[in-house]
N, C-alpha and C positions, 0 to 999 in steps of 0.2 A: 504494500500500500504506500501510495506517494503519500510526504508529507503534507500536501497542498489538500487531500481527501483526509488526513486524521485532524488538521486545522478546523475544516469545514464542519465533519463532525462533530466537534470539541467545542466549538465556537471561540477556540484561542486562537494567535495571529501564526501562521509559518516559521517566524524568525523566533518564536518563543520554543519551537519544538525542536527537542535533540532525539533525533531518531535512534529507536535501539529495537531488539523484537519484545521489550515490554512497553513501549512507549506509549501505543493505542492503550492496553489495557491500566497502567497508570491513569491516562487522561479518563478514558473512562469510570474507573472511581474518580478524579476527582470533578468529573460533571455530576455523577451520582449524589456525592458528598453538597457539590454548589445546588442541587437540586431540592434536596434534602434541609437547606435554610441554614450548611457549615460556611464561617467566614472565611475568607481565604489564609487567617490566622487559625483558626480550629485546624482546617486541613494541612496547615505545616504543623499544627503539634500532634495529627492523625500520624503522620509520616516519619515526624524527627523529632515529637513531642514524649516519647517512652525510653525507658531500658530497651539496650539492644539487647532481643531474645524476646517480645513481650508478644504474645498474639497477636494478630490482628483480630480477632473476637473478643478481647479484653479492649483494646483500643477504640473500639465503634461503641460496646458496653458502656465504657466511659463517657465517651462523648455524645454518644446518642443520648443517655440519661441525661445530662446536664442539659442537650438542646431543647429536648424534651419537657422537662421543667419551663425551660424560657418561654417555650409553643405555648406551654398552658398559660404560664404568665399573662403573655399575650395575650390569647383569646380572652381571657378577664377582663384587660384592659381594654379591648378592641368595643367590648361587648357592650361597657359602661359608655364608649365615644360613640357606641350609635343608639343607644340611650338617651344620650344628651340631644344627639342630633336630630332625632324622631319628635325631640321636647320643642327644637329652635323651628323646626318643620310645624308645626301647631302654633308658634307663634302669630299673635291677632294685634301684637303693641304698638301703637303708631308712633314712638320715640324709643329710641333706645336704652334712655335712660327710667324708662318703663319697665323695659328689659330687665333691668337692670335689679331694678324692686325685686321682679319676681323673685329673679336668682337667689338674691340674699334671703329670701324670704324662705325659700324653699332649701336651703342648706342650713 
């Protein structure tokens, strides 16, 4: 496979790829990993963030749970800003500082 088709794939640039026969499959995990919501700091510590000798099934363990935590996090938070925005969508105030009442009033 030419570099110019594991680029394409990968969505990384040509000049970033050192071709070798693990190349694809590196790049591959790490589209997985960038798919997955890892930073492209998570994925250097997936890589060169362990003891050498540590699984790679302890290394995704690790990192997946913490990501995982974060996802839920999120969705917490996500779930309250469209909460809010559902409230600012029903707004009827013809000043802002109308608005504004409500808010305090309501926290």
């Amino acid at each position: 496979m030419r570099i110019g088709e594991i680029a394409r794939r990968t969505g990384l640039h040509p000049s970033a790829i050192r071709f070798s026969e693990e190349t694809e499959l590196y790049l591959g995990l790490i589209g997985f990993a960038r798919q997955a919501g890892f930073s492209i700091a998570e994925i250097r510590t997936l890589f060169q963030g362990f003891r050498a000798g540590t699984p790679a099934s302890a290394r995704w363990q690790r990192l997946a749970r913490k990501k995982h935590r974060e996802l839920g996090l999120m969705v917490v938070k996500l779930k309250s800003m469209q909460t809010l925005l559902k409230k600012a969508m029903r707004c009827k105030c013809m000043r802002l500082a109308d608005c504004g009442r409500i808010v305090l009033r309501d926290t």
